[in-house]
N, C-alpha and C positions, 0 to 999 in steps of 0.2 A: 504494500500500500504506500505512496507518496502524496504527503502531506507538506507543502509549503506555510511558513511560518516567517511573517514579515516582521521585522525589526528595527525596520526604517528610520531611522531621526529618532531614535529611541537610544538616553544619556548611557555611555560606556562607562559610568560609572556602578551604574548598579540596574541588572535586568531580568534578574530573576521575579520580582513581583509583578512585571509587565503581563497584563493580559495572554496576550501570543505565546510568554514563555511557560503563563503555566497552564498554558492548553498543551503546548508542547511536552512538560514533564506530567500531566495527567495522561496524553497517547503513548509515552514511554512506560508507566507506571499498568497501564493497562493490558500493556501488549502491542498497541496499533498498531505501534513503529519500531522498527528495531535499533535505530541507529540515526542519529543526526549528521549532515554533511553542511559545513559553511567554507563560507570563501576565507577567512583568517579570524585566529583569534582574538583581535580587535575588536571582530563585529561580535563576536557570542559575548564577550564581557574584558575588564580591562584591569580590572581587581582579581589577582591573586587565589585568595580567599575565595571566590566566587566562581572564579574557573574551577579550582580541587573540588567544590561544594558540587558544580555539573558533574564534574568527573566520577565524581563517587556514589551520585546517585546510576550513573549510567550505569556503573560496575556495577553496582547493587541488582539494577533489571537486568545486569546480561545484555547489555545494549553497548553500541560504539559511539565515540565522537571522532568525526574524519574533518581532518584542518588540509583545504587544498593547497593552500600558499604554502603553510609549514610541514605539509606534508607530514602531517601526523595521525596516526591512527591507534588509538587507546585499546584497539582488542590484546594490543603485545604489549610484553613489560618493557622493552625499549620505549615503545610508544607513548607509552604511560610517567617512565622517567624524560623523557624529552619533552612531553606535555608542559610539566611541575616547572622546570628549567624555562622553558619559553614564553610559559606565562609567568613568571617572576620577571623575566627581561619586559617585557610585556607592562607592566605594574612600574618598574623602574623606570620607561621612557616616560608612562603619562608624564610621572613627578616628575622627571625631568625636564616638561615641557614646563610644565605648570610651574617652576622653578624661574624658567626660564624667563618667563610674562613676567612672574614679580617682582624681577631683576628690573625687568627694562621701565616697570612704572615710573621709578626717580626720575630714570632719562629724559621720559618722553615729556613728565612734567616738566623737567627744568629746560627741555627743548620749549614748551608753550603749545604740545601738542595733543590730540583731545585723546582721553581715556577712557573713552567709552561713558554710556549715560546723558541726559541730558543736561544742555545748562540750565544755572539756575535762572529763574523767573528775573524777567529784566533783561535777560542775554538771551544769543542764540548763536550754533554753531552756523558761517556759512564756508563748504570746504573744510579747509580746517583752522580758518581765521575765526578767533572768539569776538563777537561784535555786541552791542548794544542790539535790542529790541525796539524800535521806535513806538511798539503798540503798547509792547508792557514797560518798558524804563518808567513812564509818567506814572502808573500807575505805586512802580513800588520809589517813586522819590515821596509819592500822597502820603505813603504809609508811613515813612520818616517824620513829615511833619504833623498827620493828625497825632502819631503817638504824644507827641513835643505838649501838644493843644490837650490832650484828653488825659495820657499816662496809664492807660488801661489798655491792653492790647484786645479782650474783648470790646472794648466801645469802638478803636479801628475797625473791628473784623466786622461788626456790624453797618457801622459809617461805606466802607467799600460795597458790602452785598446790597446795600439800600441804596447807592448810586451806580447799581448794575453789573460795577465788576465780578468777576469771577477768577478761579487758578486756574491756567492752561488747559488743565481736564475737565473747565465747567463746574466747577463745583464754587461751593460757597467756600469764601475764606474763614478760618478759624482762628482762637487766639495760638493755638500750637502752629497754626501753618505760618501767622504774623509773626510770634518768637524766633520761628527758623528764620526766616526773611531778614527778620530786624539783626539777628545776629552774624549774619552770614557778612563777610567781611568785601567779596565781590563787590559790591555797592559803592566801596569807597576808593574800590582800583586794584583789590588787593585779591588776586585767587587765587585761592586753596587749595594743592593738590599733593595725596598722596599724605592724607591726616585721619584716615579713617581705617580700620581695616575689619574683619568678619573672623570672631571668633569660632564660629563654625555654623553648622547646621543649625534655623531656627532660635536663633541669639542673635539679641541687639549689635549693631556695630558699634564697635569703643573707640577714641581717639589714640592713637600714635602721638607718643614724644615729640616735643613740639622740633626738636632737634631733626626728626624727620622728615618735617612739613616742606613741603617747596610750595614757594611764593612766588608767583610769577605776575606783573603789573598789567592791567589790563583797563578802558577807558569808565572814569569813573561815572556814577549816576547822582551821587551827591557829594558834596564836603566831608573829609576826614573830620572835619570838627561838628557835623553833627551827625556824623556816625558814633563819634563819641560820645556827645550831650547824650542820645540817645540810651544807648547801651551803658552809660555809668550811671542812668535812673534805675532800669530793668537790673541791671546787680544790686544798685543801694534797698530794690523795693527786695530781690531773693534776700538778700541777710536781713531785711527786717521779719521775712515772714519765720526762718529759720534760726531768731535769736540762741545765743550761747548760755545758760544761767548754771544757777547751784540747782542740785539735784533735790526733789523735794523731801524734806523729813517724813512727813503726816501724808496719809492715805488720800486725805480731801483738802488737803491748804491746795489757797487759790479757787476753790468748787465753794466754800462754805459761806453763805451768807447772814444775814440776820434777813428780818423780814421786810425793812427800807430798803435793802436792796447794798446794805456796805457790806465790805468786804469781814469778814473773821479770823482773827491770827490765834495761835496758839501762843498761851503763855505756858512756857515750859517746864515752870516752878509744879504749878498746878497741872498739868496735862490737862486744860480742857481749852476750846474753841470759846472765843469772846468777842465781840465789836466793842470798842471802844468808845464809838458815839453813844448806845443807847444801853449798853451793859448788857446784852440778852449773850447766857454762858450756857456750852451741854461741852461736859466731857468729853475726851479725845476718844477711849473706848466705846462710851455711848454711841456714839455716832458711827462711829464705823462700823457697831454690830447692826443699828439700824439700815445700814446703806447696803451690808451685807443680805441682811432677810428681805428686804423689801427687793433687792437688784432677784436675789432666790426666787422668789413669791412670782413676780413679774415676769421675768424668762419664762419662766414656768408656762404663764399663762397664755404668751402669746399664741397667735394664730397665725403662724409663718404663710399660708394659702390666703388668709387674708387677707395680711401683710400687702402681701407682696399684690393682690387683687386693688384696696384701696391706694395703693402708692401708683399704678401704672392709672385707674380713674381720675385721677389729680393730675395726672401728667398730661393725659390725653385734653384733659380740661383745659390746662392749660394751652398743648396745641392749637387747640379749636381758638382760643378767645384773642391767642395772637393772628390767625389765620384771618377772623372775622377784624381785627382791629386794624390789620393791613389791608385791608380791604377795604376799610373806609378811608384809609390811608391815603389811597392809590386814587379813590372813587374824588375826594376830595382836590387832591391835586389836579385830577385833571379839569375839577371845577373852578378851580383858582386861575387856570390855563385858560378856559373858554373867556371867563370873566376878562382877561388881560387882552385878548386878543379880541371881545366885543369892542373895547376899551380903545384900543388902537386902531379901529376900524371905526370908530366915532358912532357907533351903535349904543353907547352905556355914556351916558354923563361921566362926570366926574364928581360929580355927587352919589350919582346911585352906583357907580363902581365902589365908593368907598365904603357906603351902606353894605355892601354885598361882599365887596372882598373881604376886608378887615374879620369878619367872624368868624370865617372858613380859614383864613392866614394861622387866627390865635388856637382854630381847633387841631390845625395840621402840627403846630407845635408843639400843642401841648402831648401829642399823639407821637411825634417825634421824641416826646421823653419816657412818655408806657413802653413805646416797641420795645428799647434795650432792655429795661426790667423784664419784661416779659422774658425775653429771649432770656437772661437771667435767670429767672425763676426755671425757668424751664431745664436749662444746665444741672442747675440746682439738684432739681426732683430727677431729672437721668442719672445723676450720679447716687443721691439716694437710693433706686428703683436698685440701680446694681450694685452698689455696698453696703444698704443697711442689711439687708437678711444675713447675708457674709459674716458680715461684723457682730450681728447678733449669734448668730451660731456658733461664732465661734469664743464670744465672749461665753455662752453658757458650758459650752466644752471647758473653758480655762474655770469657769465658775464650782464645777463636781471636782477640781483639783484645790479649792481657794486655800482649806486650812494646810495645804501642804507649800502653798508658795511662799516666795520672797516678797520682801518690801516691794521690790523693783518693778514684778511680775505685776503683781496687784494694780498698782499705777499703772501701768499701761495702759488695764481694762480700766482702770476709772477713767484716763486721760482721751480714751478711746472713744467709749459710750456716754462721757457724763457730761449735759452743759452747766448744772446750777446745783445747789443743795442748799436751799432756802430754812433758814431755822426760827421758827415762827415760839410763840409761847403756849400756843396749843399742840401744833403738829409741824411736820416737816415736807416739807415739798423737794420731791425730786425731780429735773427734768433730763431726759433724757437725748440725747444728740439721734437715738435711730431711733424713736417712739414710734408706733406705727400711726399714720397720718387718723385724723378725724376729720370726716367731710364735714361743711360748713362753717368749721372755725380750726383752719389748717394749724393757728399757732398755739394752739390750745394742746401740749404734748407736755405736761408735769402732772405727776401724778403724788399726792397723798400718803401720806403715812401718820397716822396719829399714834403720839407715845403716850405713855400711862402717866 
């Protein structure tokens, strides 16, 4: 029986999981076929490992592998040792190619010549001259000066997709796609080759030593000096969000308030929690066995399918009311449009243009300041929908281990799940950072504890 088995543009790195190959070792396993014939070792696999791995199932059925170029045929023990040998040499050229390429990256960098991929946003290759974009440069010098104006790389990424731009591929702009943008150092003449590399299969790429970096000058899109202003805001805002401090003593310093709303320190003489403004004191133990039973009680009780049901309702909600608000958005504008252009065509006074425009202007504006929250909120509750059940599950996993943990352990889950711990003179209020939402009064997520 002859069975043909295409392998076509299929990576010589690994082919055994290919469709074809394991139709091909299911007709070997069954009988079909007795024997496989290919034109060289190359084409069947290029790994080693993967060649012996064919080879020994073939033995196994009593089957052959016939190599035309190398003239090798596994039914014989010579054949069998000339296999092992040819495909090692075989394994040794890939790497040596692939050796080869990564040799010559530096080069080509410091030659100014392209290495594959595209430029970035702003540029574009033509031949192999790197050039400015005339369509996209305006766009990303915008994004240099609205950050300047706003400081918020989401209020840019909103500011571009509501005056129509889009990334290359059509998409909306994000604040991660503006971070890359804004940092990307091409902007200011300066491009980067040969600072990145691929720690393997399915892993992020990490930076190369900056020692290794080739820099080669290329036409700038804006000023060094506000590529700098720029980017030394975007660092000063990372170390504010990532402050350095002392590590915390107490379970809930910092969490613990009174019921004004001040903060509670421990005095250390006494161990207990105090505000200083109004004198309301509970014990350092008290309170952490309460925060203890009550975090207990609570996990307990949730309903992670509901959870996770009210949290994607609130989001959707949220979709829709931006959907609907851009909509009047748009509907509005384009009524502010007619109005201007009756206006100019002398069809509208200039009395009654200003009766009509002026309250559409003030509603467009003020509509211009809900879209970013929205889109905001919106963020918000995505990021919720996908870490709070996480974070809950896994806080009650750590929570069946509590009396066996460390100080450290402990804080993390408080630092994790906790926003407040209100200490009132009847009861204590807890609120929590993953509460599961409550339709109608979304901020309404503290819950109760009355002590004795």
């Amino acid at each position: 029986m002859l069975e043909v088995y295409k392998l076509d543009a299929v990576s010589g790195k690994s082919v055994m999981g290919h469709p074809e190959a394991k139709r091909m070792l299911s007709d070997i396993r069954s009988g079909h076929i007795t024997g496989l014939v290919f034109s060289k070792l190359a084409r069947l696999a290029r790994s080693t490992k993967e060649l012996l791995e064919f080879a020994e199932i073939f033995r196994h059925e009593n089957a052959d592998l016939i190599s035309l170029s190398e003239n090798i045929d596994t039914s014989s023990p010579a054949g069998r040792l000339f296999f092992t040998i040819i495909s090692a040499m075989a394994e040794w050229e890939r790497e040596e190619i692939a050796a080869r390429v990564a040799a010559s990256v530096p080069i080509r960098a410091q030659m100014g010549k392209p290495l594959g991929g595209a430029a970035p946003y702003g540029f574009k290759w033509i031949g192999k001259d790197f050039v400015i974009d005339d369509n996209e440069a305006p766009v990303r010098k915008l994004m240099y000066e609205l950050f300047l104006k706003h400081q918020r790389k989401f209020a840019v990424a909103n500011e571009l997709n509501r005056a129509g731009y889009r990334t290359r591929n059509g998409s909306n702009f994000t604040a991660t796609s503006i971070d890359r943008l804004l940092r990307d150092t091409t902007a200011k003449g300066q491009r980067r080759a040969n600072y990145t590399k691929s720690p393997g299969k399915n892993k992020n790429w990490v930076r190369k030593p900056e020692s290794e970096w080739i820099i080669t000058p290329c036409e700038p899109i804006i000023t060094e000096k506000l590529w700098t202003e720029v980017n030394s805001i975007m660092d000063a805002q990372t170390n504010r969000r990532t402050p350095v401090g002392p590590k915390a003593v107490y379970l809930l310093s910092g969490f613990a308030t009174c019921a004004k709303g001040h903060k509670m320190y421990v005095y250390q003489s006494a161990k207990v929690y105090a505000c200083p403004k109004c004198k309301t004191r509970i014990a350092v133990a008290d309170l952490d066995e309460i925060y203890q039973l009550y975090l207990q009680d609570y996990l307990q009780s949730i309903n992670h399918r509901e959870f996770l049901e009210q949290s994607d309702r609130q989001l959707q909600d949220c979709k829709a009311l931006l959907e609907s608000t851009t909509k009047e958005r748009n509907k509005l504008a384009k009524r502010m449009n007619d109005l201007l252009n009756l206006r100019l065509e002398n069809e509208l006074s200039k009395e009654s243009f200003a009766i009509q425009y002026k309250p559409v202007e003030e509603r467009v504006a003020q509509l211009d300041l809900q879209l970013p929250e929205l889109e905001a909120e919106i963020d918000a509750r995505t990021i919720q929908l996908l870490s709070g059940d996480t974070v809950v599950n896994e806080a009650k996993t750590l929570l069946d281990e509590w009396s066996t943990m460390g100080m450290e352990q402990k804080r993390t889950i408080v630092e994790t799940i906790t926003t407040n711990v209100e200490v009132g003179k009847e009861d204590i209020v807890i609120t929590l950072a993953y509460a599961p939402p409550i339709p109608q009064n979304p901020k309404n997520t503290s819950h109760h504890f009355r002590g004795s």
